[in-house]
C-alpha positions in Angstrom: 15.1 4.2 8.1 14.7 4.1 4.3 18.0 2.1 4.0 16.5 -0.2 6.9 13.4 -1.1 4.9 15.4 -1.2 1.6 17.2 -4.3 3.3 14.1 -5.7 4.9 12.7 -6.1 1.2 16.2 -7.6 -0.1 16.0 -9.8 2.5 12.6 -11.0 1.3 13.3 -11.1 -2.2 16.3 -12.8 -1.8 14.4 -15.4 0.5 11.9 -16.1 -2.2 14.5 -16.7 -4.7 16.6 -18.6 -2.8 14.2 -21.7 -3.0 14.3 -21.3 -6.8 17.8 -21.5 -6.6 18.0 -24.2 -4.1 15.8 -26.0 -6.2 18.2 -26.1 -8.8 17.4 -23.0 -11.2 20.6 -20.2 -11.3 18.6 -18.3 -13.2 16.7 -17.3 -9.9 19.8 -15.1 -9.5 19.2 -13.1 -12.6 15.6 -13.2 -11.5 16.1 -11.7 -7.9 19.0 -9.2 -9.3 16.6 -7.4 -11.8 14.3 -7.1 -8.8 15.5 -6.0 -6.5 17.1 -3.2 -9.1 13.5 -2.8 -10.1 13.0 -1.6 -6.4 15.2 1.0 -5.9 15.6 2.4 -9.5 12.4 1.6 -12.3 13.5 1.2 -16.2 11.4 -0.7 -18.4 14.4 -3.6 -19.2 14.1 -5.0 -15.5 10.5 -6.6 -15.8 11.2 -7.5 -19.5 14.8 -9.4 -17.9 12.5 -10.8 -14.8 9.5 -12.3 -17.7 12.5 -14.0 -19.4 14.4 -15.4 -16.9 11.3 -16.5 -14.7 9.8 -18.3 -17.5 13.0 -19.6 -19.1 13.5 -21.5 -15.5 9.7 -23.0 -15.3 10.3 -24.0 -19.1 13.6 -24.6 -19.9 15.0 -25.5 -16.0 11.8 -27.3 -14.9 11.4 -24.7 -12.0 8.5 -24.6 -9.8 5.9 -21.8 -11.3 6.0 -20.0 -8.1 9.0 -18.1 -9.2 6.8 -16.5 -11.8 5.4 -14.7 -8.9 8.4 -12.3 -9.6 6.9 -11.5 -13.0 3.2 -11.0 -11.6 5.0 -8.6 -9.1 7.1 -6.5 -11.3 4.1 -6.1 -13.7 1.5 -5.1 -10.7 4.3 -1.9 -10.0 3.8 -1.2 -14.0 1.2 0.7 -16.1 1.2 -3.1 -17.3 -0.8 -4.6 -14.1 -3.7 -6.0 -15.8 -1.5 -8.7 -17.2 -0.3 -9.8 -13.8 -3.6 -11.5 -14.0 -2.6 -13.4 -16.9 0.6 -14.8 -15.3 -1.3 -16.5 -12.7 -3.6 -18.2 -15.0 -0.3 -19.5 -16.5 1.3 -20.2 -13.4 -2.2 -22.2 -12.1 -1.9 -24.1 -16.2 1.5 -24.6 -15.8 2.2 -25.7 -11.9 0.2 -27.5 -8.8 -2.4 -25.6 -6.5 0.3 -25.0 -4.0 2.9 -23.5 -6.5 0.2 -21.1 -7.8 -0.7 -20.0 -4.5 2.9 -19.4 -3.9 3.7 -17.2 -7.4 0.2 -14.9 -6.2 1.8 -14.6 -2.7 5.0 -13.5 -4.1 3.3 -11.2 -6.8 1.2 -9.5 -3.8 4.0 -9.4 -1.3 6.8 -7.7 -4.3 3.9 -5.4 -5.4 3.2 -4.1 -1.1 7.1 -4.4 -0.2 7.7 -2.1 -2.6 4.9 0.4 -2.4 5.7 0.5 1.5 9.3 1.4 0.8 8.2 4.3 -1.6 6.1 5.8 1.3 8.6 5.4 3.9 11.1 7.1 1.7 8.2 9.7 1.1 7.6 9.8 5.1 11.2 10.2 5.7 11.8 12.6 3.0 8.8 14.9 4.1 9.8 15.3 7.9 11.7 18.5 8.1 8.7 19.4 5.9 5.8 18.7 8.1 8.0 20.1 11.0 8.2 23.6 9.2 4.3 23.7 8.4 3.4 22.6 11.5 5.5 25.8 12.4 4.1 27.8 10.3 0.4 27.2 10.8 0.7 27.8 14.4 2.6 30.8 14.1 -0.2 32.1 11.9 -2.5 30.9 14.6 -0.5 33.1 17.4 -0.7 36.0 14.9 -4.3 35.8 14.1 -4.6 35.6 17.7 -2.5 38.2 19.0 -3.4 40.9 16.2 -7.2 40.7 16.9 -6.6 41.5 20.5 -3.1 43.0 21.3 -2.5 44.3 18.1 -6.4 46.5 17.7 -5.7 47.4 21.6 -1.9 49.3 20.7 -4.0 51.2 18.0 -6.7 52.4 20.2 -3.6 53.2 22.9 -2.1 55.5 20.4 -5.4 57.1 19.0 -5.5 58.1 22.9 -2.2 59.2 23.0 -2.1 61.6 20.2 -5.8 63.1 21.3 -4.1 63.6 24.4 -6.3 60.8 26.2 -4.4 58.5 28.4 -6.5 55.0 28.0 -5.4 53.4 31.4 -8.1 50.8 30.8 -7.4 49.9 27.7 -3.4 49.5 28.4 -4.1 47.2 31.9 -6.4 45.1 29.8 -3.9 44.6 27.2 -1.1 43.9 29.7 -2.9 41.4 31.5 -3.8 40.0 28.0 -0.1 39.2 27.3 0.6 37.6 30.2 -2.5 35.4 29.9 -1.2 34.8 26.4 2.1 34.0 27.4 0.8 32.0 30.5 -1.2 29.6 28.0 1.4 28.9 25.6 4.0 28.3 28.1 1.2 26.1 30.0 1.1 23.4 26.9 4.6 22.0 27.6 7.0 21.4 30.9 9.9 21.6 29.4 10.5 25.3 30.7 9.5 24.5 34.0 11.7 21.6 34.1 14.5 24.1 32.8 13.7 26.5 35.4 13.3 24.0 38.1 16.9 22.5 37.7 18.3 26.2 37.5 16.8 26.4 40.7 18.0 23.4 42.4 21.2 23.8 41.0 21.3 26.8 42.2 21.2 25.3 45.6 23.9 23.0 45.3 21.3 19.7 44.6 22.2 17.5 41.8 19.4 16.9 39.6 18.2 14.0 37.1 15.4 14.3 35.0 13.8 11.3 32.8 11.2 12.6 30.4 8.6 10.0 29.2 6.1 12.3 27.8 5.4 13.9 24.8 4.4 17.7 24.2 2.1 19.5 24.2 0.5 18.0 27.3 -2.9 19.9 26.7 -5.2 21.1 29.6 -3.1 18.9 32.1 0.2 21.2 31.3 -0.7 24.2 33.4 -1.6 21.9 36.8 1.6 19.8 35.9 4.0 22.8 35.9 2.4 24.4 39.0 2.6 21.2 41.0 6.4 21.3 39.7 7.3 24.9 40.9 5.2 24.0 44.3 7.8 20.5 44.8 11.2 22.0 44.1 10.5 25.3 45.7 9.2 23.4 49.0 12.7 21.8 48.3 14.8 24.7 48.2 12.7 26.0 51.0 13.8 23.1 53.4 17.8 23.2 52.2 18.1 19.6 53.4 18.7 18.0 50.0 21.7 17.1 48.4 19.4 15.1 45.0 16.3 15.2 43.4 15.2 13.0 40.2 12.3 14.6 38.3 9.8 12.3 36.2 7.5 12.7 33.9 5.5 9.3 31.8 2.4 9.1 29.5 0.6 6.1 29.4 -3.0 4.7 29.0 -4.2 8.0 29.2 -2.4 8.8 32.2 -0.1 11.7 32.5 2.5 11.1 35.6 4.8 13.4 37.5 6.8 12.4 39.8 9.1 14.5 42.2 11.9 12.4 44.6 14.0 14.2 47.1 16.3 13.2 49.6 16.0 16.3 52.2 12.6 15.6 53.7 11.5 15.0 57.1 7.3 14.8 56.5 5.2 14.4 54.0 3.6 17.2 54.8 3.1 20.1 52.2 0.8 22.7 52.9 1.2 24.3 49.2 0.8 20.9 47.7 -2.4 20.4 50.0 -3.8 23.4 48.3 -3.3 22.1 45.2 -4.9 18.7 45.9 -8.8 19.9 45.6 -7.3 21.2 41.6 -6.3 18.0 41.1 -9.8 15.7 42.0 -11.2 18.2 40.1 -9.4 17.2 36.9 -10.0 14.0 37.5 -7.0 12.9 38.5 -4.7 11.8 42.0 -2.0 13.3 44.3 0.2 11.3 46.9 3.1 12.3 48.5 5.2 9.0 50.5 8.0 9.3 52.2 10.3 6.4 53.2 12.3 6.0 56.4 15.5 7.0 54.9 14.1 10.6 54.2 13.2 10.2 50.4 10.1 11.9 49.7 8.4 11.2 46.3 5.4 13.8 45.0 3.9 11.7 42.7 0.8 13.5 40.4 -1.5 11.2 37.6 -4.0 13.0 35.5 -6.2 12.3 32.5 -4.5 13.2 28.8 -6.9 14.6 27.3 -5.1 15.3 23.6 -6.6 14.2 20.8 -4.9 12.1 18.8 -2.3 14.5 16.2 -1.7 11.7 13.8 -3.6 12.3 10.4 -6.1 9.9 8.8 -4.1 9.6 5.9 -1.0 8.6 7.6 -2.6 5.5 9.0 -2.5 3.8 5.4 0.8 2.9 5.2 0.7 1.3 8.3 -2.3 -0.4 8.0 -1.5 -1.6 4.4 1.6 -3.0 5.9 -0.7 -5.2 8.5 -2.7 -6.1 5.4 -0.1 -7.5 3.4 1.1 -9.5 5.9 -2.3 -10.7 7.2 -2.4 -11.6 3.2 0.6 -13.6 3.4 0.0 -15.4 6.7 -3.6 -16.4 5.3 -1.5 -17.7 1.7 0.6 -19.6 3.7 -2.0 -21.0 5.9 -4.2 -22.3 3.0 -1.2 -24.3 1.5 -0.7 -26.1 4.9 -4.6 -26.5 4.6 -4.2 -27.9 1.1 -2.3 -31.5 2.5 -4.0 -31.3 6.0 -6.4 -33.3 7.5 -9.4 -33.0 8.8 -9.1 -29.6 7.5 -11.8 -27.7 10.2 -8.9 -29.2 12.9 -6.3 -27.1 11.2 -7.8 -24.3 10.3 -8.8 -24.2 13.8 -5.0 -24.2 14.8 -4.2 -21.8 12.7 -6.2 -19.0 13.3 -5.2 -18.7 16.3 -1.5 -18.8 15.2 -2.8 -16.2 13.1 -4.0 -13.9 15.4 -0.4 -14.4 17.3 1.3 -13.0 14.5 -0.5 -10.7 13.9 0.0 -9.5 17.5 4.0 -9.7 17.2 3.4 -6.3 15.0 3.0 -4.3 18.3 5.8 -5.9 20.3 7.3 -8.8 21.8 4.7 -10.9 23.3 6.1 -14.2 24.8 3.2 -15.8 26.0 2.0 -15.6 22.3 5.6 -16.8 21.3 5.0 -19.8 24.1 2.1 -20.3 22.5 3.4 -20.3 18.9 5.8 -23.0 20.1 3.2 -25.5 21.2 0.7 -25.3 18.0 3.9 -25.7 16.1 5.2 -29.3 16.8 2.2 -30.4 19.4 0.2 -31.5 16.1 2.4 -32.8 13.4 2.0 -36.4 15.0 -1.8 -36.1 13.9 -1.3 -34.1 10.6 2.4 -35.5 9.4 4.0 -33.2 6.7 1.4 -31.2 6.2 2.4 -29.4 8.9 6.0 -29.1 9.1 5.6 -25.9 6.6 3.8 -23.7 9.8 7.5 -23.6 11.3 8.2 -21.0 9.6 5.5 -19.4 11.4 7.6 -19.5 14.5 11.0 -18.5 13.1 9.9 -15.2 12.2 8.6 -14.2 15.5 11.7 -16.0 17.0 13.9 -13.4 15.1 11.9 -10.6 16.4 11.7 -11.7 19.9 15.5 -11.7 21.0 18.7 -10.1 20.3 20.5 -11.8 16.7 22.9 -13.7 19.2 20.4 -15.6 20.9 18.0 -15.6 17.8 19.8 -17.3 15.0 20.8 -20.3 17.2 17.1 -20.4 18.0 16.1 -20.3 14.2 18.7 -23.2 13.2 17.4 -25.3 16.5 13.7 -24.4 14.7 15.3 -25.7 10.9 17.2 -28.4 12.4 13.8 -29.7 14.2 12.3 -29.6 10.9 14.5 -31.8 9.1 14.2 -34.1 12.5 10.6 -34.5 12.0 11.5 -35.2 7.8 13.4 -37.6 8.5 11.6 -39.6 11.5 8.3 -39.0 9.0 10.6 -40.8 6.5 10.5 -37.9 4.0 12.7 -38.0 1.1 15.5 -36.3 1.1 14.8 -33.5 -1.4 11.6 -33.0 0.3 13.2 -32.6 3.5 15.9 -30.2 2.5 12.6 -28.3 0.7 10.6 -27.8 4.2 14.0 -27.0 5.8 14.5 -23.8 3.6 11.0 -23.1 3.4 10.9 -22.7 7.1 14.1 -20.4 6.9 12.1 -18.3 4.1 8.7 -18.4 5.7 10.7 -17.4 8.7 12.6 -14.3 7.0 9.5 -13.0 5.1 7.2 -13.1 8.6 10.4 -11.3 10.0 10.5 -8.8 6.7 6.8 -7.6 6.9 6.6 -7.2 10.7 9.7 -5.1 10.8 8.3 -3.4 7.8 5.2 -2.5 10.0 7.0 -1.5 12.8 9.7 0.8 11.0 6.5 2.3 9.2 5.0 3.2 12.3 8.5 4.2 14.0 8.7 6.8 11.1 5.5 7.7 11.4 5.8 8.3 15.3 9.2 10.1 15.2 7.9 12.3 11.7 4.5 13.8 14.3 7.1 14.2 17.2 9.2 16.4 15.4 6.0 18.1 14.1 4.8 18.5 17.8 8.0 19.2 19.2 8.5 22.5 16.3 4.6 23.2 17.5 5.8 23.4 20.9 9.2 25.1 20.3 7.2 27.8 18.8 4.5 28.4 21.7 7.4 28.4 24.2 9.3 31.1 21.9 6.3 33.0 21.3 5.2 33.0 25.4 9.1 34.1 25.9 8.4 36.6 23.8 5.4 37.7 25.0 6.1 38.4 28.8 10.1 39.2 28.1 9.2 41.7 25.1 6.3 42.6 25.1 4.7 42.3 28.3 8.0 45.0 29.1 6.6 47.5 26.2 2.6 46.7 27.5 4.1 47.7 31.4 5.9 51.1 30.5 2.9 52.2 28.5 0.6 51.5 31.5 2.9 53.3 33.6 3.0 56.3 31.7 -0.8 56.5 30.9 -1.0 56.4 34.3 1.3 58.9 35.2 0.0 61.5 31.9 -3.6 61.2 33.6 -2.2 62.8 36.8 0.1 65.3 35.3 -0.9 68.6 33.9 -1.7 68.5 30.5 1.7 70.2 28.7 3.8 67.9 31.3 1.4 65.1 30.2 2.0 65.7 26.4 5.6 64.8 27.3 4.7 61.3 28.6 2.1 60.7 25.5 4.7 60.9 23.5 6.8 58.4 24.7 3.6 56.6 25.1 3.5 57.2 21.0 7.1 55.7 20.8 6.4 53.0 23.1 3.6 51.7 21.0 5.8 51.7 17.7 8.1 49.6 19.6 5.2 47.1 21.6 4.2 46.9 17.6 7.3 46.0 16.6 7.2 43.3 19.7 3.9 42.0 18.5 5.1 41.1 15.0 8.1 39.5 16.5 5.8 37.8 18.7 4.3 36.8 15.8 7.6 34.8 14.2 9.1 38.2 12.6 12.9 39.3 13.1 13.7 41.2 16.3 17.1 43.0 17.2 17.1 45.1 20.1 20.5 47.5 21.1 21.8 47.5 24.4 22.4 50.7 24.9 19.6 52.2 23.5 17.6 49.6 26.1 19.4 50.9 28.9 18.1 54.5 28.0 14.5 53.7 27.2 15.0 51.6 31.4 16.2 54.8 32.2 12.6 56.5 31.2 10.7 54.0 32.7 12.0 53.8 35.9 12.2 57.3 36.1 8.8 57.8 35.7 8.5 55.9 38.7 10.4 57.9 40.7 13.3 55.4 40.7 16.8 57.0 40.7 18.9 55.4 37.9 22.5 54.7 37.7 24.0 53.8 33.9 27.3 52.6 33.6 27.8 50.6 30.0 31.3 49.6 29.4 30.0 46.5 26.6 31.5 47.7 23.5 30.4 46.2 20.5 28.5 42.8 20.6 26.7 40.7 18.1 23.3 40.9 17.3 21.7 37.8 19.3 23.9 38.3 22.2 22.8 41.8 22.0 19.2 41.3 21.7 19.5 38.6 24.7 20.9 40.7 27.1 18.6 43.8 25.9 15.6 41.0 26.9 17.1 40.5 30.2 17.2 44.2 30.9 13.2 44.5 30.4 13.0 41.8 32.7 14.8 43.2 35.1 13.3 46.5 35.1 9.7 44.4 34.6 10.5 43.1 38.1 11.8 46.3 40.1 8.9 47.7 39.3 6.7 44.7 39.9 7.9 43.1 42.9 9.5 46.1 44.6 9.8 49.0 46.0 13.1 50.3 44.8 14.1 53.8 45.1 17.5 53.0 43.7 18.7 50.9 40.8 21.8 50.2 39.3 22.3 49.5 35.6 26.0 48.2 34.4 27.6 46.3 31.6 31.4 44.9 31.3 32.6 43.4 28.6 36.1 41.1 29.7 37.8 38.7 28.6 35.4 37.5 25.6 32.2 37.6 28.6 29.8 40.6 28.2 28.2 41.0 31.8 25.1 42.7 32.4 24.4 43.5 36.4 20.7 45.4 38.0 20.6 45.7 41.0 17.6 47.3 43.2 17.1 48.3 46.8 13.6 48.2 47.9 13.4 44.1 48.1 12.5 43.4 51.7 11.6 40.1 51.9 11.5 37.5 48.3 8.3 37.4 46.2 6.3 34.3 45.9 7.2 34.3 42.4 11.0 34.8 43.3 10.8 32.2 45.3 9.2 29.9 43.1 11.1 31.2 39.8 9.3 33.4 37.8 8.4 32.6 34.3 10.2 35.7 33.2 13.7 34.2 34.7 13.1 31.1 33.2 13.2 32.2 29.9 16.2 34.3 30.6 17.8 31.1 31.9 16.8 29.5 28.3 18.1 32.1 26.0 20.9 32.7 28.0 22.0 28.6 27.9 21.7 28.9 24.1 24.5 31.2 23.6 26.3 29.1 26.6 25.3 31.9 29.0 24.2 31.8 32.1 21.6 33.7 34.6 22.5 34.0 38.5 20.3 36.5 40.7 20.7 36.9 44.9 18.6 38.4 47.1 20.7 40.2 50.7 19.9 43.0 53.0 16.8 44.6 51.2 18.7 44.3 47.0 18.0 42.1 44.9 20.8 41.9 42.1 20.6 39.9 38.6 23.6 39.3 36.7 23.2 37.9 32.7 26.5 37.2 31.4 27.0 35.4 27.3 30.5 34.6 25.5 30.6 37.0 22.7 32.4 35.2 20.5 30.8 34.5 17.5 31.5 30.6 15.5 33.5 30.9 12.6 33.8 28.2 10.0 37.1 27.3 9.3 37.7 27.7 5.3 39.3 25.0 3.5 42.3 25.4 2.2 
């Protein structure tokens, strides 16, 4: 994007000079080359080269004085400005009304041109940068957050522990803490429902399409989003009937849309999605479900976006600077149509409301207002004659914006050639034609220059605050992950064995206070990984500390690790989707019998639990957990994958990752 506005302001440099140079002046070359050097790289030669050159071709070369707009531009970018003031008192001594208007134009349009390029390059420059704080600050925020409840609750835990007290309160609360935690950070964005929702329906054999249109964090209207989500594709994996489903998502006027299509559906009827209806009204917003005769049924949910707006006050100024300067040049050019026309209240009348059209062109491509353009363009020259051959230009540059090059330059020369038309059936001299015929190609290309100016300003600006929000987000869904897949694990062990200690006899009970102890150093270890700290975690010793925990629940265990040595991340995933697994045996089960193995083959590591005790599938198995959707997303980022299956009363998990590890090639 910096190189794109670099050419934008070549392009209206060169345009400005090229009327110099039309008009017979070569030194307009020398003039434009120090400039546009001046633009990209400062020394103090270039604005003595562009004084000499500019004034040798008003003095020497007979040059119109608004080419010494170059010399009030270069000056206004220099410790120097005060004198740019000067050069237009010599340019207004030297030159007509009109020429002097011109050389102020150029002077403010050289001075903003190049100011706007230095803040895109700063814009640019500082994305990453804003990405990383943004980062940052939020995962101070979790930290802060975490530490003051979590964090004060593991110390009062172990203070229990040691005194022999088992605090059973104090270790639910925290537990149900966590996953409220994890619930609300995972609640700001879909994506990891979306994830988990084409796992799902893959799963099943439907193909699946999603088309995002939103931006995250979605706020308040996340969490109702993501349940209405689970509630669609799980009614269609209930009904097995589909064979595609597109998934939708849009943001617009302050509208937030999901929408859900299926081909497998005989009603529209929804009994889970009828429940959800009453949260919906309540938020303000609709729900519809419509379902067509060839069995497509579309879910369609529209709520209020309720974010606040994340773009600084401060960032708003390039931008609006960029408006200005064009607003400053459409209003220069207006008043030196206004200087020849008449009656002057008529024109002035005409172009305002050109005006306003440009300025509209800023936000898009608007054709009634290019339609428009058109007719306040040639409909008055037979009542104001030359004087308004100039506002052409006016039209050009919008013409340029509105359509693809191939269809707009043959446009432009139809808009030049018209102009010369007019000249000539106005019987214009021939110099004087020729002159309005390039200034409609320049008016054209510096209209074209500063709107695309505007626009790549606020593209930058757009794309540099969704990469900030996008990192923001990143980091709530890592630090939710984190919380139910790590710590929420630690948090559930260290209930169950406070639990268990306050029914034991006390030397039996000192036994499980101490792993109580140990579990706490590890849950604290959790929390400050939560918290954006380094975590590795070892397989086997996972596997042991599963062993523990499900023991204590009476649950006979059955290790067999054949995974040999692994790298670190692969190592800490699947450790992350043992706690999972052992989370939900003793969650949604009532297993008497687990089975723990690894296998390493092949360059695959495999890591299977399987559990009895699974009569019929959980609502939240059903639905896909939160917990297996983050396994799903850790696993796809080592190019793993998650599979799980649910027959006769076991339910069985399998994780399996390549293990290995990227190596750059070294030259040579």
């Amino acid at each position: 994007m910096p190189h794109r506005a670099r050419v934008i302001v070549f392009v209206v440099l060169g345009s400005f000079a090229s009327i110099y140079l039309v008009a017979g002046s070569p030194l307009a070359l020398v003039v434009f080359g120090a400039q546009a050097l001046f633009t990209v790289r400062r020394g103090w030669w270039q604005p003595v080269v562009v004084t000499v050159a500019a004034y040798a071709s008003v003095l020497v070369a007979g040059s119109s004085v608004g080419i010494l707009g170059f010399v009030g531009g270069s000056l206004l970018l220099t410790p120097l400005w005060p004198l740019a003031a000067g050069v237009a008192v010599s340019a207004a001594a030297l030159g007509t009304a009109d020429a002097t208007i011109s050389a102020v134009l150029i002077s403010l349009v050289i001075y903003g041109l190049t100011r706007l390029t230095e803040r895109v390059d700063e814009v640019h420059a500082t994305r990453l940068a804003l990405a990383m704080s943004a980062t940052a600050e939020e995962r101070l925020r979790i930290a802060a957050e975490l530490n003051e409840g979590l964090g004060k609750a593991l110390t009062v835990i172990a203070a229990g522990a040691r005194t022999g007290s088992p605090d059973v309160a104090t270790a639910r609360k925290a537990l149900a803490d966590a996953r409220s935690a994890a619930s609300g950070y995972r609640a700001m964005s879909l994506t990891p429902e979306i994830t988990t929702a084409r796992a799902m329906l893959a799963a099943e054999g439907v193909a699946v399409e999603v088309r995002m249109g939103h931006t995250e964090p979605l706020g308040p209207a996340g969490a109702l989003l993501a349940a209405l989500l689970r509630e669609a594709v799980t009614e269609v994996v209930r009904r097995r009937a589909a064979t595609i489903c597109l998934i939708e998502t849009s943001a617009e006027e302050g509208r937030i849309r999901l929408r859900v299509t299926n081909d497998g559906a005989r009603t529209a009827d929804d009994e889970s999605m009828g429940a959800l209806l009453p949260q919906v009204e309540t938020a303000g917003g609709t729900l519809t479900a419509e379902l067509t005769a060839e069995g497509r049924l579309t879910v369609e949910a529209v709520l209020p976006d309720t974010r606040p707006s994340a773009e600084p006050e401060h960032d708003r100024g390039a931008y609006a600077l960029s408006v200005a300067l064009l607003a400053t040049v459409l209003a220069g050019f207006s008043l030196k149509a206004l200087l020849l026309a008449e009656p002057v209240w008529a024109a002035a009348a005409i172009l305002a409301v050109i005006f306003v059209m440009q300025l509209r062109s800023v936000t898009g491509r608007h054709m009634v207002a290019l339609g428009v353009m058109a007719l306040l363009t040639y409909a008055p020259i037979p009542f104001f004659g030359r004087a308004w051959l100039g506002v052409a230009g006016f039209l050009a540059g919008p013409v340029l914006l509105a359509f693809p090059w191939a269809l707009a330059l043959p446009l432009v020369a139809a808009v030049v050639a018209s102009v010369a038309v007019a000249g000539v059936l106005l019987a214009l001299p021939v110099a004087l034609t020729v002159n309005y015929a390039v200034s409609t190609v320049v008016t054209g290309l510096v209209v074209y220059g500063l709107v695309r100016l505007a626009q790549v300003i606020k593209e930058l600006q757009d794309s540099r605050h969704g990469l900030a929000r996008a990192a923001v987000v990143e980091e709530r869904l890592r630090a939710a992950r984190d919380l139910h897949d790590l710590l929420g694990h630690n948090l559930a062990a260290i209930l169950l064995k406070c639990e268990l200690a306050r029914r034991l006899d006390p030397e039996r009970a000192r036994a499980e206070l101490d792993d109580v102890l140990t579990m706490v150093e590890r849950a604290e270890a959790d929390l400050r990984a939560v918290s954006g700290g380094d975590l590795t975690m070892s397989l086997a010793a996972e596997a042991e500390s599963a062993r523990s925990v499900l023991a204590a629940a009476a649950i006979e265990v059955t290790l067999d690790l054949d995974h040999g040595d692994l790298g670190e991340q692969v190592e800490t995933v699947l450790s992350t989707a043992l706690r999972e697994s052992v989370t939900n045996v003793l969650r949604h089960s009532s297993a008497r019998r687990c089975l723990i193995e690894t296998a390493h083959e092949d360059g695959v590591v495999r890591l299977r639990v399987r559990n009895d005790g699974v009569r019929t599938a959980s609502p939240e198995r059903r639905r896909g957990s939160s917990g297996l959707g983050n396994l799903t997303t850790r696993l796809a980022a080592l190019d793993g994958r998650l599979t799980t299956c649910h027959e006769d009363g076991w339910f069985e998990l399998v994780a399996q990752a390549p293990t290995l590890a990227w190596v750059p090639v070294r030259a040579g």
